[in-house]
Structures are given as C-alpha cells and as structure tokens.
C-alpha positions as CSV (number, residue, x, y, z in Angstrom):
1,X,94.5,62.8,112.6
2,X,96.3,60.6,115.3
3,X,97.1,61.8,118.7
4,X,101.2,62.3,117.3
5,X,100.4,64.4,114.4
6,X,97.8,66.3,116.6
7,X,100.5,66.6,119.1
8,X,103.6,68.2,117.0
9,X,100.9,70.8,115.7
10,X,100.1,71.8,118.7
11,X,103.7,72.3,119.9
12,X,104.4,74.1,116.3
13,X,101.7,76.7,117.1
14,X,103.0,76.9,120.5
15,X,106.7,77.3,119.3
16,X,105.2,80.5,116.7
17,X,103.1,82.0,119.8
18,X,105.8,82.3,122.0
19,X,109.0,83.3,120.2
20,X,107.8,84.1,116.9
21,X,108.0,84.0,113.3
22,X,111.6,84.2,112.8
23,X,112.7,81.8,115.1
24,X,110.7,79.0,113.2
25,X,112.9,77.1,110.5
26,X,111.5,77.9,106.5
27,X,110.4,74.2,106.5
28,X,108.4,74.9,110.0
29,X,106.9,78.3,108.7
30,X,105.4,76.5,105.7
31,X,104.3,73.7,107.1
32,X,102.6,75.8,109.6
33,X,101.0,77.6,106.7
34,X,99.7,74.2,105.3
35,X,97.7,72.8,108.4
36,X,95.0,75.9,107.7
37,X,95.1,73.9,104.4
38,X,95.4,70.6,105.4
39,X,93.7,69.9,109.0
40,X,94.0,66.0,109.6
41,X,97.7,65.3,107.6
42,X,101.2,65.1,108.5
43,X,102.2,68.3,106.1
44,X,106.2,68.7,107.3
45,X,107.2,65.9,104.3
46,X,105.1,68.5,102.2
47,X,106.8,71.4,103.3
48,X,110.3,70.6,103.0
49,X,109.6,69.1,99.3
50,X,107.8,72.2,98.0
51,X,110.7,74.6,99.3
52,X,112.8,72.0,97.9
53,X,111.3,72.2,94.5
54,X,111.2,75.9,94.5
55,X,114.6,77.1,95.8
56,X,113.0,78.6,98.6
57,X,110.0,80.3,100.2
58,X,110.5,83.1,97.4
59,X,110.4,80.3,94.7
60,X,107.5,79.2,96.2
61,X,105.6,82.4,96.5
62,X,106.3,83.1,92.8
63,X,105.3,79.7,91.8
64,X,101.8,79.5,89.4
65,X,98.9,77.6,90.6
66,X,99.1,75.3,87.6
67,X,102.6,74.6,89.0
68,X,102.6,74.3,92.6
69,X,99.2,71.6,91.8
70,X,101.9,69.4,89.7
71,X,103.3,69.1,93.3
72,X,102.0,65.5,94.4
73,X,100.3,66.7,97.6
74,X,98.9,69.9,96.9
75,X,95.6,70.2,95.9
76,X,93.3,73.5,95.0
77,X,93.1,74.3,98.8
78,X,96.5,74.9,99.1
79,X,97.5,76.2,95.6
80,X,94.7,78.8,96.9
81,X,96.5,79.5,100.2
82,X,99.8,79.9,98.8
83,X,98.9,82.6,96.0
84,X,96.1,84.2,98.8
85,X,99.4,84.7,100.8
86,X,101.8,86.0,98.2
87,X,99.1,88.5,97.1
88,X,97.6,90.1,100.4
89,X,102.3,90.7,100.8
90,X,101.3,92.7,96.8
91,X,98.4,94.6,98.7
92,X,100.2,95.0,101.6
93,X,103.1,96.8,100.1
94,X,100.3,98.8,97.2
95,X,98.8,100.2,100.4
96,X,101.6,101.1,102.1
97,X,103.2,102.7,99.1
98,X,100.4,104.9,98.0
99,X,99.9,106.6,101.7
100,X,102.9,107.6,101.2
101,X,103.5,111.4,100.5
102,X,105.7,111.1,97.3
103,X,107.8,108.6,95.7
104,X,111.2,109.7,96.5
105,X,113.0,107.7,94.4
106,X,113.4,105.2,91.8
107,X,113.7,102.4,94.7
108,X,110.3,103.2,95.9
109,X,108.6,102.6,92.6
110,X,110.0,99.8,91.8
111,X,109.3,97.9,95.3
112,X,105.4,99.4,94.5
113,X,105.3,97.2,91.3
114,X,107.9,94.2,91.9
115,X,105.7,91.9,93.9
116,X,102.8,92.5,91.6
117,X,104.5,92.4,88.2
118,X,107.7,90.4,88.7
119,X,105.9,86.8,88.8
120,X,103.6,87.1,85.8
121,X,103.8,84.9,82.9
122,X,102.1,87.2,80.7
123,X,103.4,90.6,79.5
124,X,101.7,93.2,81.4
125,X,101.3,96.5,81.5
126,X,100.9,99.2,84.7
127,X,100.0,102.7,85.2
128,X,100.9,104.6,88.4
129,X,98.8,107.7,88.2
130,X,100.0,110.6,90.0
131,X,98.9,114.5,90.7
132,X,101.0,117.2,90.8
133,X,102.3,116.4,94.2
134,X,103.4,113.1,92.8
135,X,101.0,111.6,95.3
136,X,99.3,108.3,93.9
137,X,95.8,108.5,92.6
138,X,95.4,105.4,91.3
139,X,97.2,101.8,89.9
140,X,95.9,99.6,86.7
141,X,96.9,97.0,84.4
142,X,96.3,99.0,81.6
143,X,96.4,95.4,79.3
144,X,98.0,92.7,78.7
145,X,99.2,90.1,76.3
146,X,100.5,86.6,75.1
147,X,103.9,85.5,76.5
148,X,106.0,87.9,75.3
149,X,103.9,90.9,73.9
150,X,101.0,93.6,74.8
151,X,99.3,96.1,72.8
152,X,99.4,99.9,74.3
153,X,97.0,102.8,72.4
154,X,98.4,105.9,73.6
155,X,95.0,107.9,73.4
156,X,93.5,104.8,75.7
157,X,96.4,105.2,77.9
158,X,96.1,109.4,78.0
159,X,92.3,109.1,78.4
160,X,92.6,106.7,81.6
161,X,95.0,109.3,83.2
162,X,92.6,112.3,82.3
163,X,89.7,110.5,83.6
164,X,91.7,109.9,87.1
165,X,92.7,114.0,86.7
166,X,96.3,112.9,86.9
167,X,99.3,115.1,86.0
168,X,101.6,112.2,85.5
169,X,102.3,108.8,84.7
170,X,105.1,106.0,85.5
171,X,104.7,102.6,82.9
172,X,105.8,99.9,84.4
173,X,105.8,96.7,82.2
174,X,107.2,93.3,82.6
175,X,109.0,90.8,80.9
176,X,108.3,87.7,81.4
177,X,111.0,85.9,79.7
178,X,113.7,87.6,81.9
179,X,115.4,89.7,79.3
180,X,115.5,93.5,80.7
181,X,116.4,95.2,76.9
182,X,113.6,97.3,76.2
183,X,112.2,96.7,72.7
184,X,112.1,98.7,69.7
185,X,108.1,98.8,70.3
186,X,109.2,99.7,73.9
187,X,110.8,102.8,73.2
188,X,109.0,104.1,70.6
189,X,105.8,104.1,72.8
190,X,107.7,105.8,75.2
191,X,108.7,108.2,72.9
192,X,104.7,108.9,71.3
193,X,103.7,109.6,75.4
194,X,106.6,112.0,76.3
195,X,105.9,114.0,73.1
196,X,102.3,113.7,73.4
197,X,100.8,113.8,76.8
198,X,102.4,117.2,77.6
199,X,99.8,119.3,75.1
200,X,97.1,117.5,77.5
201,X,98.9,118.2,80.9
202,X,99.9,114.8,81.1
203,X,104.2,114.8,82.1
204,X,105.5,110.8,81.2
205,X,107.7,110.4,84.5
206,X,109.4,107.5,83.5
207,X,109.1,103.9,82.0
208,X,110.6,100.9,83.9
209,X,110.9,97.9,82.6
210,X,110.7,94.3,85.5
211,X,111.9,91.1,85.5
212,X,112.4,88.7,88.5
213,X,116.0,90.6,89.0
214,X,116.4,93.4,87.2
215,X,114.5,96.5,86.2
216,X,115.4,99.2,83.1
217,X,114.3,102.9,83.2
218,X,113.6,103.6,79.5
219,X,113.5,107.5,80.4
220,X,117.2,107.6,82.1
221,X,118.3,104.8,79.5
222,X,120.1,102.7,82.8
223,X,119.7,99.1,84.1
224,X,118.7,99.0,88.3
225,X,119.9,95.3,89.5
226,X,117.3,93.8,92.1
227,X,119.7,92.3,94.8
228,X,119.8,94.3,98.1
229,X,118.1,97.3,98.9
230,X,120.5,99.8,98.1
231,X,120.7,98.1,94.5
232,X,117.1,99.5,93.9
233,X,119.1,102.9,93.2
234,X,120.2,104.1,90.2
235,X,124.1,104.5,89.8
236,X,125.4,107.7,91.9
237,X,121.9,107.7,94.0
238,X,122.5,106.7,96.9
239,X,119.8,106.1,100.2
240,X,121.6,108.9,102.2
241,X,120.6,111.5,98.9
242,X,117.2,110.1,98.9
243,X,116.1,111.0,102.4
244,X,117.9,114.3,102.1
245,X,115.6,115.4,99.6
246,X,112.7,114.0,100.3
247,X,111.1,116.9,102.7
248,X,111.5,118.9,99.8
249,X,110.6,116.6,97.1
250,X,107.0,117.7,96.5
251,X,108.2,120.8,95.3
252,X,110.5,119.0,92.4
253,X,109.4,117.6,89.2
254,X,109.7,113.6,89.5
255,X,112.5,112.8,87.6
256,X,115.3,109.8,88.5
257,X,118.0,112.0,86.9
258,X,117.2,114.9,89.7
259,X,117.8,112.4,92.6
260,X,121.1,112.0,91.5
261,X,122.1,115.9,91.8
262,X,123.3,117.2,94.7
263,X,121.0,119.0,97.3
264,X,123.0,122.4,96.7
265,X,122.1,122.2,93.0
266,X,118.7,121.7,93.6
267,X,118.2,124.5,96.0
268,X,120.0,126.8,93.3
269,X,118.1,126.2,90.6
270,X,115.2,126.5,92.6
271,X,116.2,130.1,94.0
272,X,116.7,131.3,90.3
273,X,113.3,130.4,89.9
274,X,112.0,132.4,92.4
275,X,110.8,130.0,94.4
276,X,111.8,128.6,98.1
277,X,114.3,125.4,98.3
C-alpha cells in the first residue's frame, strides 16, 4: 500500500471517529467497510461501483454472495463481510424483538421477520412461537423449498410448537418471486392449522406472507405496503392506537383485527367478561 492510499485511510477513519457514521457519504461508509476486507488497495473505485450496481447500500446488503463475487473486485473476503454485516443487522433486530414484552402490532412482526426473510431466493418458511403472554419462545425455518415452493406437514409444524410448550403461532413465509397473492396451497394450510391446532391448545395468530415490499396477512385477508414506517400498519391502525394499547395488550388475544378497534371497545368487552381493562 503506498504512502497516498495509506494516507486517505487514515483520514477516512479519522473523519468516522470524530463526527460519525452519518456524516460519511454511502460511497465513504462502504469503502470504509471494505479496507477490513481489503488492507493494501485503493477500495473507493470499488465502493462507488458496487452501490452503483446495486441501487444502493440496501441493494447491496440484499445482494447474494454468488452475486456480489460476479463483481470484478470482490473476492470471498468481502462477499463474506458484506453478508456477515447484513446478517449480525437480522440478529440485531431478532434480539431486540424477542425481549420485547409482546408484539403490539402487525408492524412489529413483520420488522422481526423482513430482514431475515425478505432477501431469500428460496421459499421459506418461519415459525414465531409464542406463550400465552404472546411473549416469544422461540424462531425457526420450519423448511424450505425450490424457487418458488415449500412443503408444510401440519402435524410437523404442531409438534415443533408443543415441544417449545407454545400457545401460539405466527407463519411467516416468503416469496421470492415478488408476487404477495397467497396461493391456493397458502390458504388452505392456513385453514388445516386454524381448525386444527385449537383441540391441542395451539391458537394460529396469523399468516403473513413477505416479499422485498410488501407483506399479506392471510388471517385478516389485507395487503401491508413496506414503504415508511407507518405503512407497516394495517389500514385504520394507526401508531398512536398501537401504543395506546399496548400496556394492556398482554391481557388481549393477539389478533391484527383487535388493534384496529377502539380502546373503549376493548375495555367493554373486557368488563362483560369479568375481567379488568
């Protein structure tokens, strides 16, 4: 590495030290990225044509290996570093999620399983295990598949969730071609779990479909656009609604539809119950 190239780095790692990531141009953040890949190369002409190729540092995050190495440049060290990146942001987010005390909406599942279903090329297929508190017990890809299809056996899928002592279940699957629809196959395994899982104490709380910008509840039948955060809501549930309830959520059966009533509802019906809003 010459004393020029040597030089720049050293004023790049400055520049990050002292006023931090988000003063740093995309370019400069990758490129910065690359020299703990690359220790003795000029890697800025690399940088700018990756995010170039890509659309961006998202389209680089959800890029394969196999594509990111057709990159002339980029070699296994830092296809490696790339996708080691992308996925300690998926673990990052999985961790934070399940220490949560409830999901409190639909928003929060889906950001649980974007990042780690959204850039698959395969069909997948997640289970969100939950106990009666809708707390998270446990996550697993449950199977998957060729490009554009994945085999479910409901007694496989029941018998995970009994062995994990859950009380419910969200199925998140993706498709990897982009189209949102949910299948024919789709709904009918939906259908076989909601009918079945209850006479072994095992609620279906909904089945969500992901692509790379959309996502489809099978259980409430409604398509969720992935743009801003507040499009992570189902129609008529707003942010404001989410938080209202969400003191009181572990006392409420998980269900999207029940975000969307109002608080006064809620407490009602929970009064003619007998028990405490």
């Amino acid at each position: 590495m010459n004393n020029c190239t040597a030089g720049h780095r050293k004023r790049l790692k400055e520049k990050y030290n002292r006023f931090g990531h988000d003063y740093l141009f995309d370019y400069e953040k990758i490129e910065l990225l690359l020299t703990y890949a690359v220790p003795r190369v000029d890697v800025k002409p690399l940088a700018k044509d990756l995010l170039e190729r890509f659309g961006g540092i998202a389209g680089l995050l959800n890029a394969s290996k196999e594509e990111l190495m057709l990159v002339p440049g980029v070699g296994e060290n830092i296809a490696n570093l790339i996708l080691l990146v992308r996925n300690l942001g998926a673990d990052f987010h999985k961790e934070r999620l399940m220490h949560k005390t409830v999901f409190a909406c639909t928003a929060d599942v889906i950001k649980f399983v974007r990042m780690k279903l959204a850039p698959l090329r395969k069909e997948a297929f997640l289970v969100i295990y939950l106990d009666t508190r809708n707390q998270v017990i446990d996550t697993g890809i449950l199977a998957d598949g060729t490009v554009d299809q994945v085999f479910i056996h409901v007694r496989e899928l029941l018998a995970e969730a009994i062995k994990r002592s859950a009380r419910g279940i969200i199925l998140v699957h993706n498709h990897p071609g982009g189209s949102v629809t949910p299948s024919h196959d789709d709904r009918v395994l939906t259908e076989c779990i909601r009918k079945t899982g209850p006479a072994m104490r095992i609620d279906l709380l909904d089945h969500l479909i992901i692509t790379h910008d959309a996502a489809y509840s099978i259980t409430t039948d409604q398509r969720i656009e992935l743009g801003d955060e507040q499009s992570y809501y189902l129609p008529g549930e707003t942010k404001a609604a989410a938080e209202k309830i969400k003191d009181n959520y572990d006392k409420l059966p998980f269900h999207p539809k029940k975000i969307r009533k109002p608080m006064s509802e809620l407490t009602q019906k929970t009064k003619k119950k007998g028990g405490q809003p």
